[in-house]
Each structure stands twice: as structure tokens, then as C-alpha cells.
C-alpha positions as CSV (number, residue, x, y, z in Angstrom):
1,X,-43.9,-18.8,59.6
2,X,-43.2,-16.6,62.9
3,X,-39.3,-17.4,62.6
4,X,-39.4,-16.6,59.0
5,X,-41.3,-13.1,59.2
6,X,-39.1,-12.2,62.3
7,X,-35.9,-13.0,60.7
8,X,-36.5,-10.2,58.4
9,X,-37.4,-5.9,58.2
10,X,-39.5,-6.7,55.1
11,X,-41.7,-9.6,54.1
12,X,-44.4,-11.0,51.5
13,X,-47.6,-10.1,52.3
14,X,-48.8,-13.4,51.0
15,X,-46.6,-15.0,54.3
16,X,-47.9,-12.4,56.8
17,X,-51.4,-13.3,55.5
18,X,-50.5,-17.3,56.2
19,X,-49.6,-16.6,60.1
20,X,-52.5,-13.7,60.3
21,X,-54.8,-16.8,59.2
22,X,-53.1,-19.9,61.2
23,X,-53.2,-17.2,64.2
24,X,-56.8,-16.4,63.8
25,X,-57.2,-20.2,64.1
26,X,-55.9,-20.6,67.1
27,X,-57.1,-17.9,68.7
28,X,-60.4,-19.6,67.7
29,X,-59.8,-21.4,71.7
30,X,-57.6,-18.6,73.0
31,X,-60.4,-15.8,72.2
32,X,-58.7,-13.8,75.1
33,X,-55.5,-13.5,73.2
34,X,-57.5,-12.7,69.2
35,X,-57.2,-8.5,70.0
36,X,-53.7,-9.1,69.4
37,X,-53.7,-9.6,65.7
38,X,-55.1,-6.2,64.9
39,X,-51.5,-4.8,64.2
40,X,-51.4,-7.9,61.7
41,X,-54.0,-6.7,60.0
42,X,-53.2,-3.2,59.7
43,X,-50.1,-4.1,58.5
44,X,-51.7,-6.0,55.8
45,X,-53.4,-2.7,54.7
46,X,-50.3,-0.6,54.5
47,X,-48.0,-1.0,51.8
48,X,-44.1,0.0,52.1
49,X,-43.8,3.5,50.7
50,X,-41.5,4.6,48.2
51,X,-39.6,7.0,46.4
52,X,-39.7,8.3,42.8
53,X,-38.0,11.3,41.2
54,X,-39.7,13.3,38.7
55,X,-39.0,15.9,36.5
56,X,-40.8,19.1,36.8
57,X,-42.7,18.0,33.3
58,X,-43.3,14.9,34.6
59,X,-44.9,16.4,37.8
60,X,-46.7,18.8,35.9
61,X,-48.3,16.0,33.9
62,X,-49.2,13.8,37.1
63,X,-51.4,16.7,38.4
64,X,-53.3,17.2,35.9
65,X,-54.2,13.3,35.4
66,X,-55.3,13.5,38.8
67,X,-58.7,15.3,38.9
68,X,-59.0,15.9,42.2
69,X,-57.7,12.9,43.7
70,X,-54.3,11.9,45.2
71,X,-54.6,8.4,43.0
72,X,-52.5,8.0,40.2
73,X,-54.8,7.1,37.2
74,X,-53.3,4.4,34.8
75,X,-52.7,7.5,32.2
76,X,-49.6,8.7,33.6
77,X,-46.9,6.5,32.5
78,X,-43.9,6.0,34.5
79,X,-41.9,3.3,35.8
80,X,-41.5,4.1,39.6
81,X,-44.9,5.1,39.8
82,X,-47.2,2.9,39.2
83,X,-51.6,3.4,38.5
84,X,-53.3,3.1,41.4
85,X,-50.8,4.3,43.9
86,X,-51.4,7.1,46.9
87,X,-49.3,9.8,46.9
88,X,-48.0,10.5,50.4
89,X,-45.6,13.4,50.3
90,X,-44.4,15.7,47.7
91,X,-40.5,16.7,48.5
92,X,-41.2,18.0,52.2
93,X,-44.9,18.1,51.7
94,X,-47.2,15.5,53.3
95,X,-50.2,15.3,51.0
96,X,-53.7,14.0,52.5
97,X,-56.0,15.8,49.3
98,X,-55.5,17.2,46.1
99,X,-55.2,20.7,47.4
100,X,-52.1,19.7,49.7
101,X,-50.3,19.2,46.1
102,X,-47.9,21.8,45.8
103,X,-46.4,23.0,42.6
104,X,-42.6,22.2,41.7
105,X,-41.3,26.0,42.7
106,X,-39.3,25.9,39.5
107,X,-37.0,22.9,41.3
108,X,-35.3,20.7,37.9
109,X,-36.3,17.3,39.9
110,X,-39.5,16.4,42.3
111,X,-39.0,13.8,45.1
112,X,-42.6,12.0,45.6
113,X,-43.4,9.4,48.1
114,X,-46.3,6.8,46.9
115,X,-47.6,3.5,48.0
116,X,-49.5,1.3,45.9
117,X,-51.9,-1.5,47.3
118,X,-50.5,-4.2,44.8
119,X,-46.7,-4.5,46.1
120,X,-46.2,-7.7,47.4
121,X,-44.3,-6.5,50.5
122,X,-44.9,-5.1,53.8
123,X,-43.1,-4.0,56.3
124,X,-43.8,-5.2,60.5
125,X,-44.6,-2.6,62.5
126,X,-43.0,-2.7,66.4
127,X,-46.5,-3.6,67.3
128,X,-46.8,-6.5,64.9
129,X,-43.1,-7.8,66.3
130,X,-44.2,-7.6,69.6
131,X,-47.4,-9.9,69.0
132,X,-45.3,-12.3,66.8
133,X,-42.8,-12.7,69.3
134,X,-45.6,-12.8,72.0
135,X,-47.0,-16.0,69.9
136,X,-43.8,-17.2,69.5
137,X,-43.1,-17.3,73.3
138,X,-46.2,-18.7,73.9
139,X,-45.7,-22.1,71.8
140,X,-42.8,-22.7,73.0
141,X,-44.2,-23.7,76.4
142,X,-47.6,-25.8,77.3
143,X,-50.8,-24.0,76.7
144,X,-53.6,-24.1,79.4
145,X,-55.8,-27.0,79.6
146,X,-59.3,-26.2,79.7
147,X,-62.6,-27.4,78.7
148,X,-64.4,-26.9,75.6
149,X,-68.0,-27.4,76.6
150,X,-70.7,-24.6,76.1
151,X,-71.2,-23.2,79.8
152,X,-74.6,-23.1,81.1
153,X,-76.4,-20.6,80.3
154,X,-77.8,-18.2,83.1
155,X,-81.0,-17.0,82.7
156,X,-80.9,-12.7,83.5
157,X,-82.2,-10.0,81.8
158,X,-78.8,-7.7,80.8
159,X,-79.1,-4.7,78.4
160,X,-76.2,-1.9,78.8
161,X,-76.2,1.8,76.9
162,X,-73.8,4.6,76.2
163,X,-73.9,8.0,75.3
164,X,-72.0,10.7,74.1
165,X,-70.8,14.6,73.5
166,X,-68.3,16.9,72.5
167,X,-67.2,16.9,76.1
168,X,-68.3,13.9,78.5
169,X,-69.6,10.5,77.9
170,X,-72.2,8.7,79.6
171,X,-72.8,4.9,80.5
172,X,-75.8,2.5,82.3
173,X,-77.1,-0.9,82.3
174,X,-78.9,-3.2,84.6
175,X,-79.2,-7.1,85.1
176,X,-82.1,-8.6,86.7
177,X,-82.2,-12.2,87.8
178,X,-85.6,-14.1,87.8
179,X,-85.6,-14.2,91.2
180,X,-86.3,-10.7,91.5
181,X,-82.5,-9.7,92.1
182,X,-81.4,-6.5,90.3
183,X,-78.5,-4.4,89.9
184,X,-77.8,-1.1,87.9
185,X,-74.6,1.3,87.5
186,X,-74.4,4.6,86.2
187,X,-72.1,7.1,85.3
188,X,-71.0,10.1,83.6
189,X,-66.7,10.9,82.5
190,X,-65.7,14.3,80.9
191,X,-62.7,14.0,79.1
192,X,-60.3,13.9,81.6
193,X,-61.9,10.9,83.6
194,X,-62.0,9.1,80.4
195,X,-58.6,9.4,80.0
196,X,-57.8,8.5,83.4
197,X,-59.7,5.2,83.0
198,X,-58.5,4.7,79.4
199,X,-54.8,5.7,79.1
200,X,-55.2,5.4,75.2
201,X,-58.3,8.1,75.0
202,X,-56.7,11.6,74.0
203,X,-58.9,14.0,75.5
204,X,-58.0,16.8,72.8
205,X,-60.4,14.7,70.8
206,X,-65.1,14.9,71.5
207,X,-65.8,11.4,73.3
208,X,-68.7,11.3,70.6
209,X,-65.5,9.8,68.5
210,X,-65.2,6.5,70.6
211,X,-69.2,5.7,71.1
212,X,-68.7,1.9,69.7
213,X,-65.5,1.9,72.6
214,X,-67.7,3.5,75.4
215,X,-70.4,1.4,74.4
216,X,-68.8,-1.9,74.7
217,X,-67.5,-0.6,77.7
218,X,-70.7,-0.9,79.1
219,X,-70.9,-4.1,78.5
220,X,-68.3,-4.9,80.4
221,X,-70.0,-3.4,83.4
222,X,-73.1,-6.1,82.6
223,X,-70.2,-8.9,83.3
224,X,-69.0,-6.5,86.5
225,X,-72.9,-6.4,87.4
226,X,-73.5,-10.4,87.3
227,X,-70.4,-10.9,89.1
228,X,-71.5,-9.1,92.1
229,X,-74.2,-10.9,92.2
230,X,-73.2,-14.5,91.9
231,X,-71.8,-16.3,94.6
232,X,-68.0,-16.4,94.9
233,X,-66.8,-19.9,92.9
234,X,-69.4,-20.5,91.1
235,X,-69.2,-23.0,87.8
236,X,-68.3,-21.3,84.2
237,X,-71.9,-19.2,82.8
238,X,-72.9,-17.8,79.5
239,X,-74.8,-14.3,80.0
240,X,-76.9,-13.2,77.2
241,X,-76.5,-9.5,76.9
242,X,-78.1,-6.6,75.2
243,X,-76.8,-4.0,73.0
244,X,-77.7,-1.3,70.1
245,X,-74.4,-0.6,68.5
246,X,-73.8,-2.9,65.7
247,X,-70.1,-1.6,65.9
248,X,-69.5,-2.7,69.8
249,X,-71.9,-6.1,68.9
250,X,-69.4,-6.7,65.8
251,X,-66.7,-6.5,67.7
252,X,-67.8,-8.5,70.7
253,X,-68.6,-11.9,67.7
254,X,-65.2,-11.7,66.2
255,X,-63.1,-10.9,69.1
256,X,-61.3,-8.3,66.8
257,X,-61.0,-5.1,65.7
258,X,-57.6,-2.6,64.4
259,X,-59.7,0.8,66.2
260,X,-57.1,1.4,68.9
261,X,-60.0,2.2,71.5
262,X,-61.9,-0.4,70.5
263,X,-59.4,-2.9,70.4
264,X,-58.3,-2.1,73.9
265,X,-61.4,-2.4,75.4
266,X,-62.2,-5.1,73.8
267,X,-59.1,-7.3,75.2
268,X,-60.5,-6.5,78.6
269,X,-63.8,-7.5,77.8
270,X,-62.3,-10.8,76.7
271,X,-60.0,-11.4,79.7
272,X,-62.6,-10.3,82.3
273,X,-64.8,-12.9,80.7
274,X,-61.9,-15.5,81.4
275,X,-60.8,-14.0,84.9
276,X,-64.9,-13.9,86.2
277,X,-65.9,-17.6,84.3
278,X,-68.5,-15.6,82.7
279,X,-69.0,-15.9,78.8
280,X,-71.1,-13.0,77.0
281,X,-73.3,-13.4,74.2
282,X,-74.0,-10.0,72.9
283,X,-77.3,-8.9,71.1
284,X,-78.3,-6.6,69.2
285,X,-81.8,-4.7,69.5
286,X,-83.0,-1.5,68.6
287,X,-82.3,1.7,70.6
288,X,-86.3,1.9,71.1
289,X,-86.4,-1.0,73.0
290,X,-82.8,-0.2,74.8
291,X,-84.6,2.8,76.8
292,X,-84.2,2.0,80.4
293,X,-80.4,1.9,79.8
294,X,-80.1,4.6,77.5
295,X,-82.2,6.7,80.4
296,X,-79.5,5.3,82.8
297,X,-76.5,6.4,80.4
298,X,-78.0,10.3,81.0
299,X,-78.1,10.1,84.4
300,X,-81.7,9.4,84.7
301,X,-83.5,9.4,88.4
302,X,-83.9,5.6,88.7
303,X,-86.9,5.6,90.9
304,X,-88.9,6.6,87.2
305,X,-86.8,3.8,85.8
306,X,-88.0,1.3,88.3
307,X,-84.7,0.9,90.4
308,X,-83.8,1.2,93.9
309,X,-81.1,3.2,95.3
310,X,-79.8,0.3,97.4
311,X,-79.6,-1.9,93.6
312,X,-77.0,0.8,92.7
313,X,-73.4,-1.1,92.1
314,X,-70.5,1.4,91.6
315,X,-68.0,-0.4,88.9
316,X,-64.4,0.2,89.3
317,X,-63.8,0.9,85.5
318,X,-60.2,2.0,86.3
319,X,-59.4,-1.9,87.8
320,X,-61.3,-3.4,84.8
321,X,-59.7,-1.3,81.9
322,X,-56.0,-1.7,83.9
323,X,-53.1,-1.1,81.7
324,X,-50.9,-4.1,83.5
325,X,-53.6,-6.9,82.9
326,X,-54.1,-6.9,79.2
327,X,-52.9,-4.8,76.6
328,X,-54.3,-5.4,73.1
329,X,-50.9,-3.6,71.6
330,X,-48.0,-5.1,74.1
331,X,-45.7,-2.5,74.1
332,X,-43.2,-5.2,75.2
333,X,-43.3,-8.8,75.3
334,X,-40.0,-9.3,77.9
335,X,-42.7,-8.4,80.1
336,X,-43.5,-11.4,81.4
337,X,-46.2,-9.4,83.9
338,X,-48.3,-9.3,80.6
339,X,-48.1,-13.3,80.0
340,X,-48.2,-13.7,83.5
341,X,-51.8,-11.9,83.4
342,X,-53.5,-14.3,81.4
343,X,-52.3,-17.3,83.6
């Protein structure tokens, strides 16, 4: 399936569906490597534009069967246009609403780009490319042996919180060990410290965007936090942790998502889980009972919270979210540093 989708611009989405599936599968063991069949399913969910001329009657008679919408309706009758199809661009016009649709300026012939849901072909993006031919490279050659059996729970008590504005973004979470142990982190990013510890974040955009991204991100500094404070080669461990976006939570069970953000932090969530033999299981509870991180995600004085300054751990979020270890959209696979990371 790989060779035959590779061996071609253009393919049936009923074959890219077949390897998205068998892929999904197998990624079933290799959860560190699922991230990278979000381009597959975007794919899936764009069909291959195309072209149809129209005369200016013809045009004239598609806008007003719209009614607001950018949708052809299955009155307008016309070969190369079929119901049910977005319009994307009128002649030079790139058309996102019903007010984008310009008239024909007295031109004997309309050009109009559409996509329609129900075409049976789809054309691979580079990004899809890359992850087939990462897939392919990779069973050609042995995977890693490793054990399937459930590690051992550790008992801890792990919740995690973030919060954000138009201009910065907060994060906080602690993990306390029965035996009285504890650690915390805190922090606050504006927009330009986000994007210097996530290249992908474009800081013309309100962090508020990304919440579901910066709060699994703070899950990933629960797995920092319990790694500081387990002794250096100790056996695999499954950490029950804590969090109240169902979003970040979702994302965490399937090991999958197509939101860029998202997506990338979520492949470094995975592979730190791998790299630090520590499995999460994340929860979901209610922000009400999530209130001693959400008080640490605001920069709360942690004496009132119950902490110690000497529990403070500071988490090197630019190491964890590292371009060169894992990238959920591979901009090359010849890289062999990016295979190399997961070994």
C-alpha cells in the first residue's frame, strides 16, 4: 500500500484510508510514532480542487442558489460542478463566505475553483510523503524489541493546569509521593518565550488559541517532575495524572491529533514517556477540584498553596519540546537524526 500511494501525485482515497488504518494498527505498539499520521488524516479531509468555467448566466444563476452559503445546492445543474461542492476561488478571488463572491465584471466566461467531498481522489501532501516514506524506511529494517506488559503502576498524586491570555500563557503542577516527597513548577511565557520553546507557535496569534497545547504541555512537566524524583535506572512506571481539558485528555488516549500545536506537543509527550520509562494515564476532573494547579499556572505564592520553596523544580521546556528529537511533521525523512531519536 506505501509503494502504491508513493508511486503516484494522486490516489484513491479508499487506498489512503487502507494504510491510514493498517498504520494506526501498528502504531497501536509504536504509540511514540501515532502523531505522525495526522497529515494522513488531513489529507483524507481535503479533496483535490478543480476547475470549471462558467458563463456569466451560469454564474449569475449559481449565486443566487446559494443563500448565503459557499455550497453548491443540488439546484444548480452543471456538469463540472457538482451539489455539494465548496467553492474556493472565483477567477483571482479566494472565497472563504458568501460576501467574498464577486460579480462577473461583465467578463463572457468565469473561472471557479470547487472541491467536493465525494471525489474519490486525493492528492499527498509533502507532509503525508514524508511520513509514508518515514514508515516505509522503517519496515525495511528490524523494529525494537520490547516488552508488552503493563508497567507498575506508581502510586503519586499528579494534577497539572494551564492558563491563558491575549498576550502570555501560564503553566503549574505538582506531584506528591506518599512518602511525603513533593515537587512543583511554575511558570509564566509571553508570546515571544512561547515561541522560543515552540518553534511552531506564531506569536502574531493570543496564546488563549493553543490552551488544549499549553495544557498538555503541562503535563509533560508532571513526567519532568516524577523523573526528578526517581532514582536514575529505575524499572518502566505508569503515573496516573490529572487534567481538566477534555481536548489535551483526548489527545493524550489516542496518541493523535491533525492541530499543528497540539500534534507537536503531543509527539514529545509520547517520546519523553519512552526516553524517561514512564507511561501516563491522563484523567480528567473538573477545574473545581484542579485548583492548586490552576493557582500555580497564575503564579500563585506557594506557601498559601502548601509548597515549599526548596520543592520548586525548574523544567527545561526548551530541551523537552526540542525540534531535533521528535517532530510530529518530519520535514525530511533523509534525516536519519530524526529515526535516530527514537532509537
Amino acid at each position: 500500500l506505501i509503494r502504491h500511494l508513493l508511486s503516484r501525485k494522486k490516489c484513491q482515497l479508499k487506498d489512503l484510508e487502507r494504510a491510514t488504518g493498517k498504520l494506526l494498527w501498528l502504531s497501536s505498539l509504536h504509540r511514540v510514532l501515532r502523531p505522525t499520521l495526522a497529515p494522513l488524516y488531513v489529507d483524507q479531509q481535503q479533496p483535490v480542487p478543480t476547475m470549471a468555467s462558467l458563463t456569466t448566466q451560469q454564474y449569475d444563476e449559481l449565486r443566487s442558489c446559494l443563500s448565503g452559503s459557499v455550497m453548491v445546492p443540488s439546484g444548480f445543474a452543471h456538469a463540472s460542478v457538482r451539489p455539494g461542492s465548496t467553492i474556493l476561488r472565483v477567477a483571482q478571488t479566494h472565497i472563504a463566505s458568501f460576501s467574498d463572491l464577486p460579480s462577473h465584471g461583465g467578463a463572457k466566461r468565469v473561472w471557479i475553483q470547487t472541491s467536493c467531498p465525494t471525489d474519490p481522489e486525493r492528492l499527498l501532501s509533502d507532509h503525508s510523503r514524508t511520513c509514508l516514506e518515514m514508515w516505509w524506511d522503517l519496515l525495511q529494517h528490524d523494529f525494537q524489541v520490547f516488552t508488552l506488559l503493563r508497567p507498575a503502576p506508581i502510586q503519586c498524586t499528579a494534577y497539572a493546569d494551564a492558563c491563558a491570555d491575549s498576550s502570555s500563557a501560564g503553566l503549574g503542577g505538582f506531584v506528591r509521593l506518599p512518602s511525603g516527597a513533593c515537587a512543583f513548577f511554575r511558570c509564566t511565557m509571553d508570546r515571544r518565550a512561547l515561541q522560543h520553546v515552540a518553534s511552531w507557535y506564531n506569536p502574531d496569534l493570543p496564546p488563549q488559541s493553543f490552551i488544549s497545547a499549553w495544557e498538555l504541555l503541562a503535563q509533560l512537566g508532571l513526567l519532568w517532575l516524577l523523573h526528578t524524583m526517581l532514582p536514575l535506572g529505575h524499572p518502566p512506571v505508569l503515573m496516573d495524572m490529572h487534567c481538566d481539558n477534555s481536548a489535551a485528555e483526548s489527545a493524550s488516549w489516542k496518541a493523535l491529533s491533525t492541530a499543528l500545536g497540539l500534534s507537536r506537543i503531543l509527539a514529545c509527550f509520547l517520546y519523553w514517556q519512552h526516553a524517561l520509562s514512564i507511561q501516563a494515564h491522563v484523567m480528567h476532573v473538573p477545574g473545581v477540584v484542579n485548583d492548586v494547579a490552576d493557582g500555580l499556572s497564575r503564579s500563585s505564592d506557594p506557601s498559601l498553596l502548601g509548597f515549599e520553596s526548596t520543592q520548586e523544580v525548574h523544567v527545561p521546556w526548551l530541551r523537552l519540546l526540542s525540534a531535533d528529537r521528535v517532530r510530529a511533521f518530519p520535514p525530511d525523512l533523509r534525516d536519519k537524526g530524526w529515526i535516530a531519536a527514537l532509537a
